[in-house]
N, C-alpha and C positions, 0 to 999 in steps of 0.2 A: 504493500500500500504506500502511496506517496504522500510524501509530506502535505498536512492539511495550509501551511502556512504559506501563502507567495508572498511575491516581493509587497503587493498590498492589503495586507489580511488574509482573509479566508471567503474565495467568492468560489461562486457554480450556481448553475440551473437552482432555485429556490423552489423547493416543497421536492427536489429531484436528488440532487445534489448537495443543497443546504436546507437541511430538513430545521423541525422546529428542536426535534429530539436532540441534535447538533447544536441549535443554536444555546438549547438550553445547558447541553453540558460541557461545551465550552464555556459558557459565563461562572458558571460551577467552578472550572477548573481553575478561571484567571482569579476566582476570588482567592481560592486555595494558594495557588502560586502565588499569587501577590501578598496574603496573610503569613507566608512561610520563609519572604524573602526579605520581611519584615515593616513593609508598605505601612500597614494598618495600625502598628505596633502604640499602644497607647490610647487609641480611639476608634471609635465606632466609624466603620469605614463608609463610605459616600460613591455613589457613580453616576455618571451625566449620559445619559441616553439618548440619541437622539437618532434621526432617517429620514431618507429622500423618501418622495412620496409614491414608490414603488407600491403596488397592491398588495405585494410578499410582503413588505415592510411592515404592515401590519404585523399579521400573526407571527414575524420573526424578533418583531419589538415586544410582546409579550412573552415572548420567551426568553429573551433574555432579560428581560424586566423580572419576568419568575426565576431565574436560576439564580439572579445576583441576592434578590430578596432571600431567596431561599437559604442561600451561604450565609445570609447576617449582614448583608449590604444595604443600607438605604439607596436608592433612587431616585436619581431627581429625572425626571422623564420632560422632556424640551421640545418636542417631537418633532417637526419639521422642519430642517434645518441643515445647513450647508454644514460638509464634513468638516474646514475652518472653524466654523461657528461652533461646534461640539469642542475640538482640541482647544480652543478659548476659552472655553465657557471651564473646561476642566480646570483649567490653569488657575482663571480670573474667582472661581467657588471656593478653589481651596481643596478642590474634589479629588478621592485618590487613584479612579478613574475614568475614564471614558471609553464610551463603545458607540461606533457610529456602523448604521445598517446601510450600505448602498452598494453600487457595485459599478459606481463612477459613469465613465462612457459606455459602458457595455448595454446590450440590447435589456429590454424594458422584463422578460422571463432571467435574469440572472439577479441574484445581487449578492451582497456579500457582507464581512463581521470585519470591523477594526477596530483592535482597541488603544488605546491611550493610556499612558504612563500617567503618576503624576505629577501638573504640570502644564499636560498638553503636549506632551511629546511622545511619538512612536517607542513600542516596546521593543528593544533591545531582540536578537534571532536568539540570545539566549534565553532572554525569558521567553518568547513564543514558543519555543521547543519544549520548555519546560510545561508548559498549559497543555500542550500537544501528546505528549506523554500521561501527564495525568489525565487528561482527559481519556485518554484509548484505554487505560488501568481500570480508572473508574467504570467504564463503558464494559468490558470485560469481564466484570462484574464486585468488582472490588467496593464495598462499601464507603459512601460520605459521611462523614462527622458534618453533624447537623445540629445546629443550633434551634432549638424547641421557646415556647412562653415568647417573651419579652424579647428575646433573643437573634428571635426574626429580622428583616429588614420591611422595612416602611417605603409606599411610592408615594411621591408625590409630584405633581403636573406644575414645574416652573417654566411660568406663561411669561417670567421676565425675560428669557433667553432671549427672544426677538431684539427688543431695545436695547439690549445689555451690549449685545453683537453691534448692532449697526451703529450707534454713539460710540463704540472704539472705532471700527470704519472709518466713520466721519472725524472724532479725534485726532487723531493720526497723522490727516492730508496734512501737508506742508501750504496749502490754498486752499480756496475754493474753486467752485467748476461755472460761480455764474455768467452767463454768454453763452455757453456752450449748450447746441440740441445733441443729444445724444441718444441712440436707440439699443436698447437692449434685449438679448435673445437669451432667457434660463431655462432654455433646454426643457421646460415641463416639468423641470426639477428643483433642486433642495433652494435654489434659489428666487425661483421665481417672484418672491417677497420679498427678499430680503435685498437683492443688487437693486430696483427699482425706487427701492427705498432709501436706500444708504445714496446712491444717485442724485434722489430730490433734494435730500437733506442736506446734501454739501452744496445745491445750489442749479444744479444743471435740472434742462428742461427735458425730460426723460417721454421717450415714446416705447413702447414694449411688444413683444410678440415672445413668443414661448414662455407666457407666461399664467396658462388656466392648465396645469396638471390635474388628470384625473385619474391618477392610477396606474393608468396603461400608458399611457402618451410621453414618456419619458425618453427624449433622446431620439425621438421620432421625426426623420427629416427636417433637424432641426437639431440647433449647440454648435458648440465648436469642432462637429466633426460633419456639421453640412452647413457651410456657409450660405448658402446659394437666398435664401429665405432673408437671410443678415442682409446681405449687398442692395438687393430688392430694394429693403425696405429704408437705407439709409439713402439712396438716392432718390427715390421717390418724396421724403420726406425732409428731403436738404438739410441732413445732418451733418453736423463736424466730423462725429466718427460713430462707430459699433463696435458692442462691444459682444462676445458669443461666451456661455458658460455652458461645462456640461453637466452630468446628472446630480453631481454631489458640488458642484462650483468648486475644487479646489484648481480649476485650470480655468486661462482665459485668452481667449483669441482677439482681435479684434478687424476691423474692417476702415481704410479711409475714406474720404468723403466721397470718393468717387467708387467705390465698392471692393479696391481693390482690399487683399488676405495682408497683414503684419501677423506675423507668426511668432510664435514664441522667444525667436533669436533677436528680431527686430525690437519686442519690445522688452526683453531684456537690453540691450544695447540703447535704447532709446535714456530706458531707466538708470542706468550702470553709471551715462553722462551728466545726467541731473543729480543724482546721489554725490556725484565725484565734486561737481560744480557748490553742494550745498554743503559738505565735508562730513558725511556719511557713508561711504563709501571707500568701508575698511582698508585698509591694506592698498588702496587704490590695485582691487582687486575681483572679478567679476566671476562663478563656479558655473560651468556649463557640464555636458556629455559629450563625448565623442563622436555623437552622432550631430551636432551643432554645424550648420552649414561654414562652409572654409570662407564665406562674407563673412560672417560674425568673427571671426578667430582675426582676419586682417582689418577689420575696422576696430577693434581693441588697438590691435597694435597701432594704428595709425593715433590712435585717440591716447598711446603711451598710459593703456589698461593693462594689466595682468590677467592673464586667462588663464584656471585650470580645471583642467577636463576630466570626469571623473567617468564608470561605467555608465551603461546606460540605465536608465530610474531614478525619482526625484530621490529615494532614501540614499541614494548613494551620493548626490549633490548635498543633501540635506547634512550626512557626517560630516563629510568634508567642509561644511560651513562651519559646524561645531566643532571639529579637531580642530582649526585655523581660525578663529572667529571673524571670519568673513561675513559678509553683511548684505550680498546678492547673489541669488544663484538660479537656475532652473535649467528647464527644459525646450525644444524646440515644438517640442507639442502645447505648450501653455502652460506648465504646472513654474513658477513664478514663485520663489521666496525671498520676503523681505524680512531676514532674520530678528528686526528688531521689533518687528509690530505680528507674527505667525511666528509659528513653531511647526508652520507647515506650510503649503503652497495651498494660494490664497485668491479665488478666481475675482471676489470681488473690490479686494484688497488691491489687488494686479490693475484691473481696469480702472479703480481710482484713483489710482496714481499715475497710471498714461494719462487720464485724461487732465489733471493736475498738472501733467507738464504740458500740455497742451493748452492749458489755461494762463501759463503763467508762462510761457514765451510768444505767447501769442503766435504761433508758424501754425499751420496745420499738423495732422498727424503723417501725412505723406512726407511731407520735407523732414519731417523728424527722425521717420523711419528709414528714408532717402540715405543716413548716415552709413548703409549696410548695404552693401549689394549681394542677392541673394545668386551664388553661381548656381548652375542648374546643377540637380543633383538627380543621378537615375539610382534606381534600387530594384537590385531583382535576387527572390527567394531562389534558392536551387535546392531542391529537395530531395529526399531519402539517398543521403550521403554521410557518412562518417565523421559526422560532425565533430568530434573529439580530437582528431586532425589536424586540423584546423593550424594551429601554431609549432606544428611539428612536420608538416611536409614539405619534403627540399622542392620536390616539383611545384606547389604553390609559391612558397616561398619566392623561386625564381619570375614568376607569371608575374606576381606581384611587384618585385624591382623591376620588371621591364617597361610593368604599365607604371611605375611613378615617375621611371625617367623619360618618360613619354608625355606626361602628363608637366611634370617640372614644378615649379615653384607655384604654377596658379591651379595647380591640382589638387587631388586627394583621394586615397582607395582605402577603402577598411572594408574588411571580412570578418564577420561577426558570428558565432555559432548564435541559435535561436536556445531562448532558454526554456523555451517547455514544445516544441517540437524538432522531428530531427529535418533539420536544414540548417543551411547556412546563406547567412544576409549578403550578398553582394553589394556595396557601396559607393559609387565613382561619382566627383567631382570635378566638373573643367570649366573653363570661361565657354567654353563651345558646344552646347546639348549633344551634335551629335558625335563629338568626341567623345562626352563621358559615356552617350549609349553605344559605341563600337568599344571602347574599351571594358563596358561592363559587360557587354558581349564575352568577350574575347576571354574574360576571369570566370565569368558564370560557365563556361567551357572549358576551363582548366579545374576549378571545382569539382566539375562531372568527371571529369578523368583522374584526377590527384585522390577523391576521394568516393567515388560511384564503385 
């Protein structure tokens, strides 16, 4: 059986994969681990609940609501609520932890379990391992030490979560946003109230679409993983910019006035300048991935930024901010942390603060993002290949030095094994599209033979 924990929680098919019985004996388990590793130690322990508005979320928020209860956990239950908002709300309670129900971008039948340290901060692969083990012990049939009488845990429904979130939001900005029309896409998700809100508040004249969730409609032709709806509706409605959140908002894309995509790199890079400009911007130093377009990595350097590039996934950006106390980092997908105000990546955090720099250089956001030119990048999967290979075969090896001295200084190749299936990621970068596709060609065919 494979490890129940990935790089973000524990997600799959809901009521299929992540059953209630699951949800319940994990929360069992993190009370257990978290009370033995000495978390609770002195007080009656506390946990902040919260989930997007997935129809699973329901009956999976009640079971975890009953297993923490049931270990001797009170509950503060928050319910609808951006995964940020939850790791916040953990921190800002005093709570010793959190569990948010969603299962991000993924289609509207998945969702998944993450819990929080406390704090507000992700739980260590040592402790998931350890909840993971107890819990399969337990499961196997090994009895719970149960707390009976008085002993129990208590729920209670904090209806402050809402305001408590968006007043740090708005807190925060370094400005205001008024002048600015802005239109917002929450994915039918955990934000749908809460980014339109925090929006107004700071001043901007907000217009909305993805934003009546009923359940089903999560992530549905629509977020930051289908722009098409976003661009529409910002030029039709002659906005400054858009902004796109997906199911749990802790990522955020956005759109310029003229519909065109700033991606993750873009508005990292946009951010990085204004940070550095304001003297917040640690180490005058910027934490990307490897998968970070070769614009981003040369507009740093032009702009005499430090880049370091960590695996691919926001937790791996996230340490590295924490080993080094860096003070910006993210993703090329949207996932955006601003160390000082999240302890996670922050979709609606992300967005008010582009538009925050937007407000307060008065440029649009195109000229802003203009700072980065995105070289074309192709990517092609090559499948059922020996992926383990990968950094051990002389024949790759040499494909790979041919195409970067082919490619030269304005290139880039990286081959990546896939972390939960067997392939490997083909990656090529060049100022010329159909260079980087005749040379990803060229690797995706050394792949098949080096390792097929």
């Amino acid at each position: 059986m494979g490890r129940l924990f990935g790089t973000d929680g524990v997600r799959g098919v809901a009521n299929a994969d992540l059953t209630a019985e699951l949800a319940l004996g994990l929360s069992v388990a993190a009370a257990h681990v978290l009370a033995e590793a000495g978390t609770f130690e002195g007080h009656r322990p506390v946990a902040v609940v919260g989930r997007d508005p997935r129809a699973s979320g329901e009956f999976l928020e009640a079971a975890v609501v009953a297993g923490l209860a049931s270990a001797g956990v009170d509950v503060l239950r928050v319910g609808v609520l951006p995964t940020p908002a939850v790791a916040y709300l953990t921190g800002a309670l005093g709570a010793d932890l959190g569990v948010m129900l969603s299962a991000s971008h993924n289609p509207m039948p998945d969702n998944g379990i993450k819990f929080f340290a406390r704090g507000g901060h992700k739980l260590a692969d040592e402790l998931e391992d350890r909840i993971e083990r107890t819990y399969r012990a337990h499961s196997s049939g090994e009895p719970w030490d149960r707390p009976t009488g008085a002993g129990v845990g208590r729920v209670t429904d904090y209806d402050e979560g809402f305001d408590k979130y968006v007043a740090h939001l708005v807190g925060v900005l370094p400005n205001r946003l008024d002048g600015l029309k802005i239109v917002i896409d929450g994915a039918h998700g955990a934000a749908a109230r809460v980014s339109p809100e925090a929006f107004a508040r700071a001043g901007a004249e907000v217009v909305t679409i993805g934003t009546e969730p009923d359940g089903l409609n999560i992530n549905d032709a629509c977020g930051s993983t289908h722009l098409d709806k976003l661009r529409a509706a910002v030029v039709e409605h002659g906005a400054d910019l858009g902004v796109a959140h997906d199911g749990d908002a802790d990522r955020c894309l956005a759109v310029d006035h003229a519909g065109n995509e700033v991606d993750g790199d873009q508005i990292l890079a946009v951010l990085a300048l204004g940070m550095r400009e304001a003297g917040t911007l640690r180490q005058n130093t910027v934490v990307a991935t490897v998968m970070s377009n070769l614009g981003f990595k040369l507009a740093m350097e032009r702009a005499g930024i430090a880049l370091v590039q960590t695996a691919v996934g926001d937790r791996y950006v996230l340490e590295e901010m924490k080993a080094h106390g860096f003070a910006l980092g993210g993703e090329q997908s949207g996932h955006v942390i601003v160390l000082d105000h999240a302890t996670t990546g922050d979709g609606t955090l992300t967005g008010l603060m582009l538009a925050a720099r937007v407000a307060a250089t008065g440029r649009p956001l195109a000229e802003l993002a203009g700072v980065m030119e995105r070289l074309p990048q192709i990517l092609i999967n090559v499948p059922d290949v020996d992926k383990s290979r990968v950094a051990t075969s002389p024949e790759l090896a040499a494909a790979v030095g041919e195409a970067e001295r082919e490619l030269g200084a304005t290139g880039r190749v990286l081959l990546r094994p896939s972390g939960t299936e067997p392939l490997v990621r083909v990656m090529v970068e060049a100022a010329d599209i159909e260079q980087a596709r005749a040379v990803a060609e060229r690797l995706a065919d050394a792949v098949k033979t080096a390792l097929g």
